[in-house]
Backbone as CSV, one residue per row, in Angstrom:
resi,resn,N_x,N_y,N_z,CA_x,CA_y,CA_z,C_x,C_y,C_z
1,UNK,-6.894,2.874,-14.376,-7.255,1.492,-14.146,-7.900,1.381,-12.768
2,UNK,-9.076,0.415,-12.777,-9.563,0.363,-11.547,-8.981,-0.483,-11.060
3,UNK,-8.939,-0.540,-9.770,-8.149,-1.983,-9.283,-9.162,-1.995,-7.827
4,UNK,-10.201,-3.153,-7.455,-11.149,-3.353,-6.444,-10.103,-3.906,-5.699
5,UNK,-8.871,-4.064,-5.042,-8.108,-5.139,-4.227,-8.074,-4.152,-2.757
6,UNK,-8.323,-5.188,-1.837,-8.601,-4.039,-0.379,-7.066,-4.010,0.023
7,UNK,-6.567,-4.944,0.031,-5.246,-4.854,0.420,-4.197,-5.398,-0.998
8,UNK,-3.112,-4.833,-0.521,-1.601,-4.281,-1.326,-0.854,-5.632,-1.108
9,UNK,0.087,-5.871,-1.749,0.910,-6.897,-1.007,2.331,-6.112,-1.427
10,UNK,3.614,-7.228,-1.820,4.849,-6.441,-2.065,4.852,-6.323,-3.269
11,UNK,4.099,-7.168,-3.976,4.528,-6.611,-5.514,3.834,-5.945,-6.194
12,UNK,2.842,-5.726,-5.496,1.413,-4.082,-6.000,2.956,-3.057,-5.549
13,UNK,3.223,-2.642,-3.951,3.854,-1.832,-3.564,5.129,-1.787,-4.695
14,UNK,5.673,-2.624,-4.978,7.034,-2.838,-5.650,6.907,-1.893,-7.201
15,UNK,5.524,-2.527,-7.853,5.376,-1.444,-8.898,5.001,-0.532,-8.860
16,UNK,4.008,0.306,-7.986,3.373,1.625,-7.585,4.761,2.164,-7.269
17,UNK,5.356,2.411,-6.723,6.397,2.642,-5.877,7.850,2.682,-6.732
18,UNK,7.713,1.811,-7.437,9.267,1.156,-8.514,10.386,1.560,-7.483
19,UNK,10.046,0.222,-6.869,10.896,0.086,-5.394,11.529,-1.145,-5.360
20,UNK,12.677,-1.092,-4.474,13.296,-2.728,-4.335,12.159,-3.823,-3.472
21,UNK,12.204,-4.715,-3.279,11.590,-5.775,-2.569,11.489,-5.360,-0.841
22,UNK,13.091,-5.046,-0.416,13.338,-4.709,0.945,12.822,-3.481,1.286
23,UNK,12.419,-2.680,0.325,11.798,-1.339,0.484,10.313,-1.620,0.728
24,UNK,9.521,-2.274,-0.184,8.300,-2.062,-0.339,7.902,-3.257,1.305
25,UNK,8.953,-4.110,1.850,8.534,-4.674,2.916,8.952,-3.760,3.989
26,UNK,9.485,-2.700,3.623,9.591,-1.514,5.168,8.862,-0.974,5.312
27,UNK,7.992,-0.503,3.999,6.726,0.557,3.878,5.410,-0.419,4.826
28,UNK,5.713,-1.397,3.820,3.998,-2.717,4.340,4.835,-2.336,5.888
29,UNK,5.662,-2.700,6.453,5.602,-3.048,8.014,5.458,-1.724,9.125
30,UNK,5.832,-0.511,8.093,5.607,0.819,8.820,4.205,0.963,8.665
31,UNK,3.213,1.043,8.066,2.216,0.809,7.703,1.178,0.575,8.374
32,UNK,1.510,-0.942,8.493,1.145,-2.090,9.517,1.061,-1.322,10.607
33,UNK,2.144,-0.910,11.303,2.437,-1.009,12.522,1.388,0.430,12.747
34,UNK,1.271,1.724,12.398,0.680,2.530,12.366,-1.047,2.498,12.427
35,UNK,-0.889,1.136,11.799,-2.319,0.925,11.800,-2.956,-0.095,13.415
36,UNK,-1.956,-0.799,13.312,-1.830,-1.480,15.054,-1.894,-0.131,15.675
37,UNK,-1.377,0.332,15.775,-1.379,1.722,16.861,-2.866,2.098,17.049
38,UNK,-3.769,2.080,16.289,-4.548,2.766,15.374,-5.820,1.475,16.270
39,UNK,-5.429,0.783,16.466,-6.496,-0.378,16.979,-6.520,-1.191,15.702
40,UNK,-6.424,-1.332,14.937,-6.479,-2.094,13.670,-5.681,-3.840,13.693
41,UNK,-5.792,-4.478,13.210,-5.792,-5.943,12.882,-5.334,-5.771,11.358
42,UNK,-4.111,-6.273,11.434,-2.983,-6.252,9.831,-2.573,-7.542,9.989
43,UNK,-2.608,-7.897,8.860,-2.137,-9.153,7.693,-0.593,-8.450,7.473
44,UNK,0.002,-9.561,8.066,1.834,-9.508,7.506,2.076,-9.864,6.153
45,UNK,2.939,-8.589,5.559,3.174,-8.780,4.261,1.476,-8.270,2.932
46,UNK,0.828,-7.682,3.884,-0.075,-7.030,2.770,-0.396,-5.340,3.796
47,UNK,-0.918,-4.684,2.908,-1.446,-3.303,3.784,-2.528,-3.238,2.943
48,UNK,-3.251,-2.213,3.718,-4.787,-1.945,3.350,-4.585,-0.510,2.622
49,UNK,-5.110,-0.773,1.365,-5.275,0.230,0.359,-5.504,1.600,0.155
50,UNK,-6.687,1.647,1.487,-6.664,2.919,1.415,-5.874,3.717,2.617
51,UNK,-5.173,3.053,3.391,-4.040,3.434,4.382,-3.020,3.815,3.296
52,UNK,-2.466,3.032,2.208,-1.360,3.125,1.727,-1.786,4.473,0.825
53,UNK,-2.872,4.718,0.090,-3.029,5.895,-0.821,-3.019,6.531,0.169
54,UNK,-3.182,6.953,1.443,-3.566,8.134,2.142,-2.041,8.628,2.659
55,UNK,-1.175,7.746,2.372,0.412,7.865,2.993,0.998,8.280,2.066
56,UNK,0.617,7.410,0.562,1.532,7.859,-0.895,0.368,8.323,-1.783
57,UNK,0.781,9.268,-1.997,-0.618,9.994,-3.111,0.030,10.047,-4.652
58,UNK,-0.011,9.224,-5.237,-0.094,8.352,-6.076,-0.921,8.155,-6.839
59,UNK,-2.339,9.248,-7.427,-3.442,8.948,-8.091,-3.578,9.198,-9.337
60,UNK,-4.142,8.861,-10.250,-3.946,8.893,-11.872,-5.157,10.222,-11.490
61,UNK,-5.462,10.431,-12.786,-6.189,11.164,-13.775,-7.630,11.639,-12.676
62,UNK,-7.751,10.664,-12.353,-9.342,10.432,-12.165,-9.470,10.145,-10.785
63,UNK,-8.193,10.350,-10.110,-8.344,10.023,-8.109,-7.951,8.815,-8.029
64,UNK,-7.465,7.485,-9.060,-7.826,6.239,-8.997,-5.971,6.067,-8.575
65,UNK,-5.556,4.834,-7.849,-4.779,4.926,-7.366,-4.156,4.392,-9.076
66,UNK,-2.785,4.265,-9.534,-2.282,3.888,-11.016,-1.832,3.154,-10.459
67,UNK,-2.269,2.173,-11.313,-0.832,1.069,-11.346,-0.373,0.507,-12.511
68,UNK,0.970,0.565,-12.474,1.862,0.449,-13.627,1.738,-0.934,-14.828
């Protein structure tokens, strides 16, 4: 499945992941914060897509990130 979305929020993370709620908001805020480090500008409560595939490799068939 293609999915064009630049950024993740908790309940993309929640199903990629089949994670609790409090989990998938530790990942977004570790994330985040890595990317602040990074010089970057993050939206609380979403992460940027291709930060998160490059952390969780997670790709179907075809390189495409799956989602459930």
């Amino acid at each position: 499945m293609t999915n064009s979305k630049e950024f993740l929020d908790r309940d993309d993370v929640m199903r990629i992941l089949d994670c609790s709620r409090n989990k998938a908001y530790t990942i977004i805020r570790a994330l985040n914060k890595e990317m602040e480090e990074e010089g970057y500008y993050v939206v609380q409560g979403k992460v940027n897509r291709k930060k998160f595939e490059d952390k969780f490799v997670y790709h179907g068939s075809k390189g495409e990130l799956e989602t459930v």
